[in-house]
BAMARVEX-886632 format. One line per field, with one value per residue (C-alpha): x, y, z; residue number from 1; chain. Coordinates in steps of 0.1 Angstrom, whole numbers, plus 5000, padded with zeros to 4 digits. Example, Ala and Ser with C-alpha at 12.3 -4.5 7.8 and 13.67 -1.06 7.14 Angstrom:
! residues 2
xx: (5123  5137)
yy: (4955  4989)
zz: (5078  5071)
resi: (1  2)
chain: (A  A)
//
This chain:
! residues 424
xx: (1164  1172  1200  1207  1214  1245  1230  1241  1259  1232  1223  1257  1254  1222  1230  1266  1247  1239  1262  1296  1286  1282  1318  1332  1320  1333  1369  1371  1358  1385  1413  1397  1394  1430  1449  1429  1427  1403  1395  1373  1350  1339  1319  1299  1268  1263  1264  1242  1215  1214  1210  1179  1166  1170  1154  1125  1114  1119  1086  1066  1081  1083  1045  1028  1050  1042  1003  1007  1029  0999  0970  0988  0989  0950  0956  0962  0980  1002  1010  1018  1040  1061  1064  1082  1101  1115  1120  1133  1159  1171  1177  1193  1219  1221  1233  1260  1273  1285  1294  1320  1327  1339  1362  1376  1386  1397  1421  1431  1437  1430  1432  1471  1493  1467  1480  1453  1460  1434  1405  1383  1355  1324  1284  1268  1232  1219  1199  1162  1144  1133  1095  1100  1106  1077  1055  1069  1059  1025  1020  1000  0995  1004  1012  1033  1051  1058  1065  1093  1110  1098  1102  1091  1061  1049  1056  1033  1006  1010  1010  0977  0963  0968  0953  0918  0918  0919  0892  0869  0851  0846  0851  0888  0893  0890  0919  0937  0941  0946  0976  0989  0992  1005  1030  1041  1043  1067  1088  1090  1103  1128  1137  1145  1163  1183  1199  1221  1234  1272  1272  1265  1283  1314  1307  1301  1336  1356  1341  1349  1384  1393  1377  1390  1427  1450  1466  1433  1426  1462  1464  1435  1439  1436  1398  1387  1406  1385  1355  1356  1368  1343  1315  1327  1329  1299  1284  1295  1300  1262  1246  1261  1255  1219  1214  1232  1209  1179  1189  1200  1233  1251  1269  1240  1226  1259  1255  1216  1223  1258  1243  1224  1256  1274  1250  1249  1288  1284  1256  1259  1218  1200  1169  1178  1188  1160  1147  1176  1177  1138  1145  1167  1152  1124  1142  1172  1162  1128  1116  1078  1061  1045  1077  1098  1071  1069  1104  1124  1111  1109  1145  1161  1151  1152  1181  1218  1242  1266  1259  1264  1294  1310  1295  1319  1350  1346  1338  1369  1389  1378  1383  1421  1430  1420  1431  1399  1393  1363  1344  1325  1291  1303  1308  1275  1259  1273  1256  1226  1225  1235  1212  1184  1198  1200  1162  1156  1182  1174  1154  1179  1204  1241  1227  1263  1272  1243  1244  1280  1276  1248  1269  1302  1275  1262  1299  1311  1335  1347  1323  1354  1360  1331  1355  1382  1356  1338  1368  1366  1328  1320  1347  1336  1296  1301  1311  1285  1256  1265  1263  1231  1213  1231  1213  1177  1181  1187  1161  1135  1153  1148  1114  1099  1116  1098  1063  1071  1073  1105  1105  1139  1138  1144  1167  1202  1198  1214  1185  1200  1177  1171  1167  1130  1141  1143  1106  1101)
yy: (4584  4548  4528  4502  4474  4447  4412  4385  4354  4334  4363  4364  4325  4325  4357  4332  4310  4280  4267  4283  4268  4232  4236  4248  4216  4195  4208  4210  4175  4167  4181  4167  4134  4129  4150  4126  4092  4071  4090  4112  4087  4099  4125  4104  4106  4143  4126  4104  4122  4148  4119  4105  4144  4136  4100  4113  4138  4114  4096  4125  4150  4124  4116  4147  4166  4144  4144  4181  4180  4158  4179  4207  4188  4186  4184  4146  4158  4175  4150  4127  4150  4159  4122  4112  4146  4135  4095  4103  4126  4106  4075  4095  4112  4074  4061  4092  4083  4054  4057  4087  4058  4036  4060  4066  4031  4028  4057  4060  4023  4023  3983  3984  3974  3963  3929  3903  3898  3923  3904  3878  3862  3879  3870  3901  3902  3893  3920  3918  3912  3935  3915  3913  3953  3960  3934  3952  3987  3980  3981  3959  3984  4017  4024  3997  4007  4043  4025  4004  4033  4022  4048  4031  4017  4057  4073  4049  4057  4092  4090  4070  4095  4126  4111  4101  4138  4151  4128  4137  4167  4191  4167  4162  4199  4200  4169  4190  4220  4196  4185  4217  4233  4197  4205  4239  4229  4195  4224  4245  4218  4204  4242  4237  4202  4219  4243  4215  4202  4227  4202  4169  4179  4183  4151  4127  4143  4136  4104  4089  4106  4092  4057  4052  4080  4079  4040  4027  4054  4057  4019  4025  4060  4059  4037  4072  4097  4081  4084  4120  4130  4116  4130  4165  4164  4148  4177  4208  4190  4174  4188  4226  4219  4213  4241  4268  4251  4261  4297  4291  4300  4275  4289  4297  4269  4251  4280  4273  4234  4232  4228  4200  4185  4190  4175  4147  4143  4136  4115  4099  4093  4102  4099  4115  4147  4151  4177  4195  4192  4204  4233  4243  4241  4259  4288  4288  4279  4290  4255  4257  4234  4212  4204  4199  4178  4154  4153  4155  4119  4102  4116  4098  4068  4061  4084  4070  4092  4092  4056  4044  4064  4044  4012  4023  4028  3997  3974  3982  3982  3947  3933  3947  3937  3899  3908  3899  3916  3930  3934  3960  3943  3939  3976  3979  3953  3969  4002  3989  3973  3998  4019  3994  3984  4019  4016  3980  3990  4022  4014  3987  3998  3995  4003  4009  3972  3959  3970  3966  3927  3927  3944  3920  3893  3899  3900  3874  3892  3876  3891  3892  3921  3936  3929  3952  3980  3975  3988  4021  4024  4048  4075  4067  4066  4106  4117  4098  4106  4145  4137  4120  4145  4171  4158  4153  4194  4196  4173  4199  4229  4218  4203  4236  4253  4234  4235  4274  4268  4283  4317  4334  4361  4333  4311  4316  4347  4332  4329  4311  4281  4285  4319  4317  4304  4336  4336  4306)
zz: (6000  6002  6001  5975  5996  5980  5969  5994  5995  5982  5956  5941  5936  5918  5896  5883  5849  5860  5831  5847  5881  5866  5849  5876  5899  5868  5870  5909  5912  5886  5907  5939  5925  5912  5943  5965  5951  5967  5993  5972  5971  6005  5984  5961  5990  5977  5940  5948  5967  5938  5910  5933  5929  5893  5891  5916  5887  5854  5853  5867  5842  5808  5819  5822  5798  5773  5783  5777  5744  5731  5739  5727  5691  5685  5650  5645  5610  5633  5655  5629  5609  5641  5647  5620  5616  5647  5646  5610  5625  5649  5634  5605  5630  5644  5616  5602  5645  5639  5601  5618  5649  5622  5604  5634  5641  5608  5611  5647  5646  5688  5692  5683  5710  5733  5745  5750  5782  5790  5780  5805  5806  5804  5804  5789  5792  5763  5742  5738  5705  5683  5689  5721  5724  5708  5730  5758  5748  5761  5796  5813  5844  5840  5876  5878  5847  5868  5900  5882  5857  5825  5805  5776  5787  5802  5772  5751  5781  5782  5746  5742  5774  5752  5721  5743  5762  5726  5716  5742  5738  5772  5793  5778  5783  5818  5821  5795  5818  5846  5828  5818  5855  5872  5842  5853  5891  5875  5860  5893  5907  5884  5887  5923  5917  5893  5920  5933  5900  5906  5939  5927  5893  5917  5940  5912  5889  5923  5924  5892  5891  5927  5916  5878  5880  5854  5859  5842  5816  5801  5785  5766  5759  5719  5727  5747  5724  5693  5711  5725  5692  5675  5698  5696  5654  5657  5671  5660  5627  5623  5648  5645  5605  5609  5631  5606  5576  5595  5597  5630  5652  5662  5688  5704  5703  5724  5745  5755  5757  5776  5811  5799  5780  5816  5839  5815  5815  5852  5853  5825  5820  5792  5814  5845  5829  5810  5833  5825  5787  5786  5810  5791  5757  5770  5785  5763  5732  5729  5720  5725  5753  5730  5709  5739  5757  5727  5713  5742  5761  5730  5724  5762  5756  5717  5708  5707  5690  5711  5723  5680  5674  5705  5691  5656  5677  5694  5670  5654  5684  5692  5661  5660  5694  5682  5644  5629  5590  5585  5548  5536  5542  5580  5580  5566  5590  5619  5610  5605  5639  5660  5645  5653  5688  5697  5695  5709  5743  5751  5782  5794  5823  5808  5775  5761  5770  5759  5726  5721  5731  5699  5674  5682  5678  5643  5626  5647  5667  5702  5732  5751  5740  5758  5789  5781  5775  5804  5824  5806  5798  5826  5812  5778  5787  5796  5765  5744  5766  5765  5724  5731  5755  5729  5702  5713  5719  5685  5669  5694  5679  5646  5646  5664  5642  5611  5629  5636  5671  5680  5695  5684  5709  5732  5716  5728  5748  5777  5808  5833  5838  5876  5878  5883  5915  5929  5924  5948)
resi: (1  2  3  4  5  6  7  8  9  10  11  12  13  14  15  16  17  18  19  20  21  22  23  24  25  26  27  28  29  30  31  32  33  34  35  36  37  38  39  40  41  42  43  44  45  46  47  48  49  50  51  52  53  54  55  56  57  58  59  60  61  62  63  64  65  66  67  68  69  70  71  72  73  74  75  76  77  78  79  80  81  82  83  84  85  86  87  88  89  90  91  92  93  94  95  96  97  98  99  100  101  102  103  104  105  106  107  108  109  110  111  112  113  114  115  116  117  118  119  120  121  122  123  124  125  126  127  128  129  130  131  132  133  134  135  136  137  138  139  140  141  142  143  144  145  146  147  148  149  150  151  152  153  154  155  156  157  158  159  160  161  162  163  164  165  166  167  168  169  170  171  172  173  174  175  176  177  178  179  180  181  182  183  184  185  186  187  188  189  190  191  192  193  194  195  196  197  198  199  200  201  202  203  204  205  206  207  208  209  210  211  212  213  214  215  216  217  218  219  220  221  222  223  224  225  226  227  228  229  230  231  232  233  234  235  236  237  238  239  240  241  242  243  244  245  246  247  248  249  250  251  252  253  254  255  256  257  258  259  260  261  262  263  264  265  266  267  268  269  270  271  272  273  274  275  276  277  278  279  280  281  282  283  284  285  286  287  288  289  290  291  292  293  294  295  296  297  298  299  300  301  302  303  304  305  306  307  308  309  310  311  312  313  314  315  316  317  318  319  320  321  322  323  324  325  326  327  328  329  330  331  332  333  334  335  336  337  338  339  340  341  342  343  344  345  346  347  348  349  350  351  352  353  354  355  356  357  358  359  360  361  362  363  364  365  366  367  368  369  370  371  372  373  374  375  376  377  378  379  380  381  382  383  384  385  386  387  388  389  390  391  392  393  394  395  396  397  398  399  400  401  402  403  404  405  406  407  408  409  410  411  412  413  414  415  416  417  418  419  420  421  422  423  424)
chain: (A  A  A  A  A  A  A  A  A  A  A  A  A  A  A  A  A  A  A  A  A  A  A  A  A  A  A  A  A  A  A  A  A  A  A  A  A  A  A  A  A  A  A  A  A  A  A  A  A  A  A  A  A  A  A  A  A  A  A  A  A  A  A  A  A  A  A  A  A  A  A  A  A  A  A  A  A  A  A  A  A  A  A  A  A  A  A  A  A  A  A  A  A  A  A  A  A  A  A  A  A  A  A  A  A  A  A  A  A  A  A  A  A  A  A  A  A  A  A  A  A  A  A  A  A  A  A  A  A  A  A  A  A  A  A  A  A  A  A  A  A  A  A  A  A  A  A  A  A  A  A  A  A  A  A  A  A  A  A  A  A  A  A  A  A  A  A  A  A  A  A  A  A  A  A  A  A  A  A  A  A  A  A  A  A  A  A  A  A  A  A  A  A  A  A  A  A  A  A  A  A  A  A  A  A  A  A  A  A  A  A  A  A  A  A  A  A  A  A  A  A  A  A  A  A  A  A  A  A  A  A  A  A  A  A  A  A  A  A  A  A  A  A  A  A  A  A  A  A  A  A  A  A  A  A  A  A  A  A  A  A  A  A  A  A  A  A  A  A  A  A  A  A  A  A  A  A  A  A  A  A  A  A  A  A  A  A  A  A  A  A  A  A  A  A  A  A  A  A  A  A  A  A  A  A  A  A  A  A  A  A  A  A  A  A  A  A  A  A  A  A  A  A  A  A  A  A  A  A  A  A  A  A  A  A  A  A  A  A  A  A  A  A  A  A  A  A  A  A  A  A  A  A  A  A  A  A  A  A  A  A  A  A  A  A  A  A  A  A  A  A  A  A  A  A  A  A  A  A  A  A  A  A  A  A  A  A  A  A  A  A  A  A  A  A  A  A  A  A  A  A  A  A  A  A  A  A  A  A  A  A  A  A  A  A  A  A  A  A  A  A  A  A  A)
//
């Protein structure tokens, strides 16, 4: 007769859902980080070095997933139709963001009693064209486009590769299955990066408390109240709605996306948790390969949500800090350029910034106002990249779920992400 033996240290740790061991590194770094000051800062290496994990699996995994999420569409009809299911819903969702940004403004009123003195001079980088976006989807060498991180510029390869492997008889069969078990290996090891995200969750929390505390946050408290408000109707108003007119639950749904939501509170990178967000759209959602391969890439770097609603808030906040009236068709103006813009920046580093800079812009409010955000963007680029990486889940949910490519004995039932780990 034998024994059952008791699961050891590292057992225990991997049988706790990945989702409660990323909260709990959220709240520790946040008691770290303000009982320390400063000093916490010493920990942003172990940040760090699990965010180059992160970046060291982005082109691989948006290239070859999205190789595979093409070949698995060999109806062209199909292709197309999931296309514009999803560009369609995420420029609508775009655009109902910032409407509920500038509501917000309007009501919370966040630019009262901000003194001017807390504006200087700024140079924000000016925002590319939308001609010159489009020029630069096209990649004159593909490797180089990898080598450098242009997300952009691999998704239009990948996406050209998959049309040709589907165009090219037995020969494109054999690359296809090529494709499809370089995928699985890319998933093993985002699986494996994954592991370390409690850790560099907890690192990177400590970080930003100890750097940015309470002295800097309080002044413009109203500016990140608006915004976090906004992100959280945002989603469980549109996003949650969505997902109960589908059929779906919705509380199952936050329940399969919130490590995702939490790594990207932390990193703040649409792109670098992208492994994350498919992992667990896969395994907790039951989003099929070929959605989530497709939708997901597309979804980092062209989906702003949470990026437009701040653009609302801050438009307003700007133009009441300098007491500037805006009209109706500036209202409507700055919705239809944020909407745009959220395209036209996605790839750029500091999108936030960027885009903010080009909505002041086009109803002539001052740019210095991109100064007194700037102090704050980092606390306020956490919630709206949560609602962004939030979202892009839920354009896959719902597209799969269209194309009848969602497997509901999956969806919501709670696998923890890395537990194929133990398999390693």
């Amino acid at each position: 007769m034998t024994q059952d033996r008791k699961p050891g240290l590292f057992g225990r740790w991997n049988a706790i859902p990945l989702w409660q061991k990323i909260l709990a590194g959220l709240v520790l770094g946040l008691i770290v980080g303000l009982a320390f000051g400063p000093a916490a800062a010493k920990l942003k290496p172990i940040g760090t070095a699990f965010i180059s994990g992160i970046k060291m699996l982005i082109v691989p995994l948006v290239f070859v997933s999205l190789v595979s999420g093409v070949t698995a569409m060999r109806d062209p009809a199909k292709m197309g139709r999931v296309g514009i299911k999803t560009i369609g819903l995420y420029l609508v969702t775009t655009a109902v963001a910032i409407t509920i940004g500038l509501v917000l403004g309007t009501v919370l009123q966040p630019g009262a009693g901000v003194g001017m003195e807390a504006a200087k001079a700024v140079a924000p980088k000016a925002p590319p064209s939308l001609i010159d976006t489009l020029v630069a989807l096209i990649p004159t060498n593909p490797i180089e486009a990898m080598s450098t991180g242009n997300v952009l510029q691999v998704i239009v390869f990948a996406i050209l590769l998959g049309l040709a492997i589907n165009m090219s008889g037995t020969a494109g069969e054999k690359v296809r299955d090529g494709f499809d078990a370089l995928a699985q290996v890319i998933y093993k090891l985002t699986a494996i990066v994954i592991w370390f995200a409690p850790f560099g969750v907890f690192a990177l929390m400590a970080w930003t408390a100890g750097t940015y505390g309470l002295d800097l946050l309080l002044p413009l408290g109203m500016v990140i109240v608006a915004v976090y408000v906004g992100c959280l109707i945002h989603a469980f108003v549109v996003y949650g709605g969505a997902i109960w007119a589908m059929g779906l639950n919705p509380l199952l749904f936050f329940k399969g996306v919130a490590e995702a939501a939490a790594v990207a509170f932390t990193t703040t990178s649409s792109s670098g948790t992208l492994p994350v967000t498919m992992t667990c759209t896969r395994k907790n959602l039951g989003v099929s390969e070929g959605v989530s391969g497709f939708v997901l890439p597309l979804g980092a770097t062209i989906n702003m949500d949470g990026t437009a609603l701040y653009q609302g808030v801050c438009a307003l906040f700007v133009a009441q800090v300098f007491g500037v009236s805006l009209s109706g068709g500036d209202y409507m103006m700055i919705i239809l350029t944020a909407t745009l813009a959220s395209v036209g920046t996605a790839g750029v580093p500091g999108a936030g910034l960027i885009m903010l800079s080009l909505v002041l812009t086009t109803v002539g409010l001052p740019l210095e106002g991109v100064a007194i955000i700037a102090g704050i963007d980092r606390v306020l680029d956490m919630a709206r990249t949560s609602l962004n990486v939030v979202g892009d889940a839920m354009v896959a949910t719902l597209v799969a779920k269209s194309e009848g490519e969602l497997d509901r004995n999956v969806y919501g039932a709670g696998r923890d992400v890395v537990g194929e780990l133990e398999e390693v």
